[in-house]
C-alpha positions in Angstrom: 31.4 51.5 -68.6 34.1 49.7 -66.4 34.3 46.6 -66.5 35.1 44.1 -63.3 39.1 42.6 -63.4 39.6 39.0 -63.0 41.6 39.4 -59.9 39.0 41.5 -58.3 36.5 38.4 -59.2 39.3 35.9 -57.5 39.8 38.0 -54.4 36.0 38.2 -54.1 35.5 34.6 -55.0 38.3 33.4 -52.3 36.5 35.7 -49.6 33.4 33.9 -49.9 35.5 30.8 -49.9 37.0 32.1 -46.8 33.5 33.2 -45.0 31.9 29.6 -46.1 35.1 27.9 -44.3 34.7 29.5 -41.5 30.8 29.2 -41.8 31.7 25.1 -41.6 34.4 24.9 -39.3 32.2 26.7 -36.7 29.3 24.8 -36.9 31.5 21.5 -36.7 33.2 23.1 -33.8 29.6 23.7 -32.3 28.6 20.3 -33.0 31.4 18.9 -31.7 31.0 21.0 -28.1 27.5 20.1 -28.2 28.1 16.6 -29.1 30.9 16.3 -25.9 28.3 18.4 -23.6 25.7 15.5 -24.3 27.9 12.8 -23.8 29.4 14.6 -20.7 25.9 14.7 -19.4 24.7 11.0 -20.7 28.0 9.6 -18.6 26.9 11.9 -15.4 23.4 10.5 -16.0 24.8 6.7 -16.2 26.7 7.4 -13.4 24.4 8.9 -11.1 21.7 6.0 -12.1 23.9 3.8 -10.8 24.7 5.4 -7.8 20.7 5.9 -7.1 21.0 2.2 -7.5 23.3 1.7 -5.0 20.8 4.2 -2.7 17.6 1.9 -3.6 19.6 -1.1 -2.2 20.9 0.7 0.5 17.1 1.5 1.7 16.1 -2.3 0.8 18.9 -3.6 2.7 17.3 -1.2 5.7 14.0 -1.8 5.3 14.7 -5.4 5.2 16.7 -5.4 8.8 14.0 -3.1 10.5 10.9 -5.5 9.5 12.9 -8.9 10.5 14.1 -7.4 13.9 11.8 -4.8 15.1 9.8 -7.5 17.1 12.5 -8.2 19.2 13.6 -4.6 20.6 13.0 -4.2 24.0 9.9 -2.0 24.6 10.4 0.9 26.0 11.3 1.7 30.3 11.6 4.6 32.4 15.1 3.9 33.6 16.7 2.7 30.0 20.1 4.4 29.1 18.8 5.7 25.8 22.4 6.2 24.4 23.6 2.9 25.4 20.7 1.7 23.5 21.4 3.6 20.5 24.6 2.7 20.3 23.9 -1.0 20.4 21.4 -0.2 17.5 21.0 2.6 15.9 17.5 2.0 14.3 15.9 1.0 17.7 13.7 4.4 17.3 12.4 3.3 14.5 12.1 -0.5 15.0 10.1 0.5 18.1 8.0 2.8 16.3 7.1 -0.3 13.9 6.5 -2.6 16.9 4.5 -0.1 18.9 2.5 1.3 16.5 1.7 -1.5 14.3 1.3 1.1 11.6 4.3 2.2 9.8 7.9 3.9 10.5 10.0 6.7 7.9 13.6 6.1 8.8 15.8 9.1 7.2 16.2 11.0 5.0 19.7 9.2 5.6 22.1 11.8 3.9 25.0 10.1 3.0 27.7 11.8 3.1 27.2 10.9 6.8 29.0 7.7 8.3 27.4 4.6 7.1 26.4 2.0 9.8 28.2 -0.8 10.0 26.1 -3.6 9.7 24.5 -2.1 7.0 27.8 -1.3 5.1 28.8 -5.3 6.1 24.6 -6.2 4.3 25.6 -3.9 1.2 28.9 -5.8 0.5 27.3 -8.9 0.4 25.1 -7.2 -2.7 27.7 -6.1 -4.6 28.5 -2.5 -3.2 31.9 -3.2 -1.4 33.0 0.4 0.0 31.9 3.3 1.5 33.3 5.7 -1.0 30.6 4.1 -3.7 27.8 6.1 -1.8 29.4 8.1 0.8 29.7 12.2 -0.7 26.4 12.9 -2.2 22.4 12.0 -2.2 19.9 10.7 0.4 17.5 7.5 1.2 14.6 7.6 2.9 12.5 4.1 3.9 8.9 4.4 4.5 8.0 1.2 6.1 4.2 -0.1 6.6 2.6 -2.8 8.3 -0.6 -4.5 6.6 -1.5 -7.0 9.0 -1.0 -10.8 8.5 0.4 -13.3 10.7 -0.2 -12.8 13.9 -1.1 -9.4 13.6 -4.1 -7.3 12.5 -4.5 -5.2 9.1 -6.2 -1.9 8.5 -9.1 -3.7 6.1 -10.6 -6.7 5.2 -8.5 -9.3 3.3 -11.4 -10.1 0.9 -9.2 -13.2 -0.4 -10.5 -15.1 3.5 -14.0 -13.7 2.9 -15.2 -17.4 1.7 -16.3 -20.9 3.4 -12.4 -22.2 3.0 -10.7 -18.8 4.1 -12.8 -17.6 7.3 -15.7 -19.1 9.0 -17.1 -15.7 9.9 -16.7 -14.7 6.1 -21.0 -14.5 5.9 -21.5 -12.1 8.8 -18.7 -10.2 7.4 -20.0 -9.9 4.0 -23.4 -9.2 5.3 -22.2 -6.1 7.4 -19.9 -4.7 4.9 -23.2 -5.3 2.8 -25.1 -3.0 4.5 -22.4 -0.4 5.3 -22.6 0.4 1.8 -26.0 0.4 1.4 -27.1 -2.6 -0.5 -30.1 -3.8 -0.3 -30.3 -7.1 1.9 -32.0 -9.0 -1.1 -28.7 -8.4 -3.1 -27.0 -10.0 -0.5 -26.8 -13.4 -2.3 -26.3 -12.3 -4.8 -22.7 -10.6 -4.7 -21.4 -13.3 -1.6 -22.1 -16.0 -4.1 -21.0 -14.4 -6.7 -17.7 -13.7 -4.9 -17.6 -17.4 -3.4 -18.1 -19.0 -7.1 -15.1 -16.4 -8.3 -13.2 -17.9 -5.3 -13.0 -20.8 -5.0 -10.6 -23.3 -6.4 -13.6 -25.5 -8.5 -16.5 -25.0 -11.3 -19.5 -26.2 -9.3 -22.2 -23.1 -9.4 -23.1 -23.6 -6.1 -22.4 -20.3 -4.0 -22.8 -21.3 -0.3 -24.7 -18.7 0.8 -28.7 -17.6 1.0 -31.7 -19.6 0.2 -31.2 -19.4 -4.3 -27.9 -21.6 -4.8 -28.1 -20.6 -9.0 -27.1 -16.7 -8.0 -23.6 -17.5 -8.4 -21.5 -17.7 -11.3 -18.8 -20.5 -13.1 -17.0 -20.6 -15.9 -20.0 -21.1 -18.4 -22.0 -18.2 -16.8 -19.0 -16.1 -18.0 -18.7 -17.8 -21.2 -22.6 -17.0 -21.8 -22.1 -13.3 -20.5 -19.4 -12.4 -22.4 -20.7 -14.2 -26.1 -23.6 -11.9 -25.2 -22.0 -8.6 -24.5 -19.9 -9.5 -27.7 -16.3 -9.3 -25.4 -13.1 -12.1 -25.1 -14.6 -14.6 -23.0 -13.1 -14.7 -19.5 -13.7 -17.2 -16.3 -13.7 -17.4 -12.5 -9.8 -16.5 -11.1 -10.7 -19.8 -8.7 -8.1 -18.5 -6.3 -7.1 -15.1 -4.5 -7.3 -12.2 -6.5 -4.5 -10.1 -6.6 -6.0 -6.7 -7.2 -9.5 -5.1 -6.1 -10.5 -3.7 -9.8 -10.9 -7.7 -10.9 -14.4 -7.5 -9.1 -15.6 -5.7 -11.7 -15.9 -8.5 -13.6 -18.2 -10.5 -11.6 -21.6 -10.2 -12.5 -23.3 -8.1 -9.8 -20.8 -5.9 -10.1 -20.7 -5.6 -13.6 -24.4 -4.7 -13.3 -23.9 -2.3 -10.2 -20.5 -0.6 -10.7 -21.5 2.0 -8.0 -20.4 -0.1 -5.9 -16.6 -0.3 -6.8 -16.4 3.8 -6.9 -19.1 4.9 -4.3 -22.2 6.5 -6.1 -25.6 5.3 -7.5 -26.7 1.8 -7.4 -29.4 1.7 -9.9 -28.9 4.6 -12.4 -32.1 2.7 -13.8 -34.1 4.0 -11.6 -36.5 6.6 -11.4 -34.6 9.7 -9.7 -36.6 9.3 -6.5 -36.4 5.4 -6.5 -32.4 5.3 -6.8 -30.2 3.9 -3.8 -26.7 5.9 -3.3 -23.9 3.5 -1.9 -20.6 3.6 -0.3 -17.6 2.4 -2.1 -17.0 -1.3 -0.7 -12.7 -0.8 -1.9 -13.0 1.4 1.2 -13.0 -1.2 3.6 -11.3 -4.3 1.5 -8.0 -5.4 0.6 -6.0 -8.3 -1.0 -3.4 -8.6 1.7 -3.2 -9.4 5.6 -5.0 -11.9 7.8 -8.5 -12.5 9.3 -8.0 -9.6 12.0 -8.3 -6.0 11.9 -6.0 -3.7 13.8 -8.0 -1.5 15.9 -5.2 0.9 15.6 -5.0 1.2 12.3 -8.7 0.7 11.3 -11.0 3.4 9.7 -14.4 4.3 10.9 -15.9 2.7 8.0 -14.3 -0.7 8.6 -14.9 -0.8 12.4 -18.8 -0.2 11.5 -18.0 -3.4 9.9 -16.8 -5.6 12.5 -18.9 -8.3 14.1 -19.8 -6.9 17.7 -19.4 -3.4 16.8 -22.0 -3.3 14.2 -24.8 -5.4 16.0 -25.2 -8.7 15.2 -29.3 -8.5 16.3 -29.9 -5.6 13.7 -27.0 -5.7 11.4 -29.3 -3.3 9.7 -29.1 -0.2 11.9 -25.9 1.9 12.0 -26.9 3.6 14.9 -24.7 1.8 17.7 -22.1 0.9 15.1 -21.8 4.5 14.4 -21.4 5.6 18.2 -19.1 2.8 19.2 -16.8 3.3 15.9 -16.7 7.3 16.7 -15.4 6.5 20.2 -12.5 4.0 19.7 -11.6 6.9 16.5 -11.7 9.4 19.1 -9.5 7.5 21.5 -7.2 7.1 18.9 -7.3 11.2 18.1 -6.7 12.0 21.7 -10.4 12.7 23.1 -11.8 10.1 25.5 -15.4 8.8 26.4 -16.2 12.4 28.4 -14.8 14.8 25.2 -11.6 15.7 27.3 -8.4 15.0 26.1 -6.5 11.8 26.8 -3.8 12.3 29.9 -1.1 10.6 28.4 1.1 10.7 32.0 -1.9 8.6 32.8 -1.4 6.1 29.8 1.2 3.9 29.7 1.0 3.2 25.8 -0.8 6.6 25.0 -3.3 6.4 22.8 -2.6 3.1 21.7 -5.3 0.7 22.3 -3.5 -2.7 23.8 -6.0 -5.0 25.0 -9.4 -6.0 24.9 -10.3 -4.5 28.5 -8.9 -1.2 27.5 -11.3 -1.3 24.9 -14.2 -2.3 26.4 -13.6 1.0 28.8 -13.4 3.1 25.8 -16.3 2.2 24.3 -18.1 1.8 27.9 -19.0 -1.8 27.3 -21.0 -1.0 24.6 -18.5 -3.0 22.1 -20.2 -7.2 21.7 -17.8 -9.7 23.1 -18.4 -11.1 19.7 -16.3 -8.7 18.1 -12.8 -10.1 20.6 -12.7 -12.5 17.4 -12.2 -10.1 15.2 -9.6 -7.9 16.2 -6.1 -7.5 16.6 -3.9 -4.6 18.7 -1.0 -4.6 16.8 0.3 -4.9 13.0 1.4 -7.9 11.5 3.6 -10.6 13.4 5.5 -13.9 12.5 5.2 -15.7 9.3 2.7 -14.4 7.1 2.9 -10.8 8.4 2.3 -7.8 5.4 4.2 -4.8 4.4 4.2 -1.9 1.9 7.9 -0.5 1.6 9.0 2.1 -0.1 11.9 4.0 -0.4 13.2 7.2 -2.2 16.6 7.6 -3.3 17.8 11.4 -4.4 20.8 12.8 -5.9 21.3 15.6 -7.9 18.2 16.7 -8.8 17.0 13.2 -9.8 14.8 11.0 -7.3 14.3 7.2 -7.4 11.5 5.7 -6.1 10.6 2.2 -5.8 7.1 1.0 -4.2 7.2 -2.9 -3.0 5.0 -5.0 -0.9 6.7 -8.1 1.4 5.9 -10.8 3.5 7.9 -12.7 6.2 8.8 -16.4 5.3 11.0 -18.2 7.8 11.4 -15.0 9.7 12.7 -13.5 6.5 11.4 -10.9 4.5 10.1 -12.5 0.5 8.7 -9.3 -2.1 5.3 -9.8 -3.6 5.9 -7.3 -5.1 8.6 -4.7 -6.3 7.7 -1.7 -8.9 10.5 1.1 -9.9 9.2 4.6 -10.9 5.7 3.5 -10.6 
């Protein structure tokens, strides 16, 4: 038998020594190139967050000097010397697009490793980014800018905050139309407007001023008994503007039709042949703008809404609303009265509808006079005027986007509101 020899057992035992060494010292060396790969990474990913910063504010700075100034452009004229034009302002495209349209304008992408205007460059340094070099070379902005009516102008829906006896003196006929568009029925109809006016308004009197039964409202202790009942955390009356359409669906007709909010059936109740299918009133309402809607901008369903275009005889029957609404969408599409398409050499402003008379012819008089209160041709003007911004920064792979909604104060853009990543 032989037997091993002690330095045979050392060289084997200084070998596995050896291997295990190794064994460490590579795993520490991976950890470490890991580790430093990571960190290399994390400081590209700091940096390039910053620099997306510096993007974001380059688009707000933008979108900020487009909505201040774009009233002011001069519109356009057959004999303009475009480039002379451009080179006084190189966002007159878009600020005229804003103007014209009273709807919205995209400005870029703006690639920067393009030369940065000016005047925006001299806006930037006043927020902290003092050279070019700190966004010039890589990544792009883009500004998507929308107008929501207010001020002087006219939004795409109804600003239900005005649809009360302090906010619009038309607010019943309003209600009563958008009422019916949806489908409920008319002895409802005191039901949600008083409902709506108690949630409203700025006291605690159940009172709601509209419709023959002045209990069909709803204060604070007709919340306080509701929600003790329904075992939930008692909640009252906003008593002011709302600042988000889902809060209706704490009133109580809503509560106990929620078809309503989401289009669908009213009365689930019902027996299958008894139920009443309605339209989804968010369709047409808002928590922004004015008292006018942009006829421009305006969906079927709202402009079967409208005083005048919905008949104020037989609020009732669709039937002219319908016709009237499918015309002026039409216009708007490129297809007049006859089916045939619009000549646009013809048009001065296209298919934009500018004026009452214009739209009287497209509608062939059908349209009530009525419905001149109503309605506004362009977007949102002056102090008080509405707009959705937002704006996409991208640079390596990675995209910011922020969403905000603004409204002029002293001829100055103020945010309502401003959400990153949302």
């Amino acid at each position: 038998m032989t037997r091993r020899r002690p330095a045979d057992a050392r060289r084997g035992s200084a070998l596995v020594m050896v291997i295990w060494t190794i064994a460490v010292l590579s795993i520490m060396v991976v950890s470490f190139a890991v580790e430093a790969k990571l960190q290399t990474a994390a400081n590209v990913y700091m940096r390039e967050r910053v620099h997306m910063d510096h993007l974001v504010e380059a688009g707000r700075v933008l979108a900020e000097m487009v909505i201040a100034t774009h009233q002011s452009v001069p519109d356009y004229s057959e004999d303009e010397d475009i480039d002379k034009l451009l080179e006084d302002d190189r966002w007159l495209q878009e600020k005229r697009q804003l103007k014209q349209t009273g709807s919205s304008a995209t400005i870029g992408p703006i690639v920067v490793d393009e030369k940065i205007d000016e005047t925006l460059l001299s806006s930037l340094s006043s927020r902290g980014i003092s050279s070019e070099s700190e966004l010039e070379g890589r990544g792009s902005v883009t500004v998507q800018i929308e107008s929501v009516g207010g001020g002087d102008g006219g939004g795409p829906k109804f600003n239900i905050n005005n649809l009360y006896p302090k906010g619009n003196p038309h607010y019943a006929e309003i209600w009563e139309n958008i009422l019916y568009w949806a489908g409920v029925p008319e002895d409802d109809h005191a039901y949600f407007m008083n409902a709506w006016i108690d949630w409203r308004d700025d006291d605690d009197v159940k009172m709601g001023d509209y419709g023959d039964n002045s209990n069909e409202g709803g204060e604070k202790q007709y919340y306080e008994d509701l929600c003790e009942e329904n075992e939930e955390e008692v909640y009252k009356p906003r008593n002011g503007p709302i600042p988000d359409l889902k809060e209706l669906a704490k009133l109580g007709p809503f509560r106990e039709h929620p078809g309503l909010l989401t289009g669908g059936v009213y009365n689930p109740e019902a027996k299958e042949e008894d139920q009443i299918v309605v339209s989804n009133i968010t369709e047409v309402l808002t928590v922004f703008g004015g008292d006018k809607i942009n006829i421009n901008l305006a969906s079927k369903e709202v402009l079967m809404c409208i005083p005048g275009i919905r008949s104020t005889d037989d609020p009732e029957d669709p039937e002219d609303a319908d016709l009237i609404s499918q015309a002026i969408i039409d216009w708007r599409s490129g297809i007049d009265k006859d089916g045939n398409a619009v000549d646009l050499e013809e048009e001065e402003t296209g298919t934009l509808i500018k004026d009452w008379s214009k739209l009287k012819e497209i509608t062939s008089d059908e349209i009530g006079n009525e419905a001149q209160e109503y309605i506004g041709y362009t977007g949102g003007q002056g102090d008080g005027a509405l707009y959705r911004i937002t704006i996409t920064a991208e640079s390596m792979g990675m995209k910011h986007v922020v969403k905000a909604k603004a409204t002029i104060k002293e001829s100055r853009p103020v945010y309502l509101e401003w959400a990153e990543d949302p």
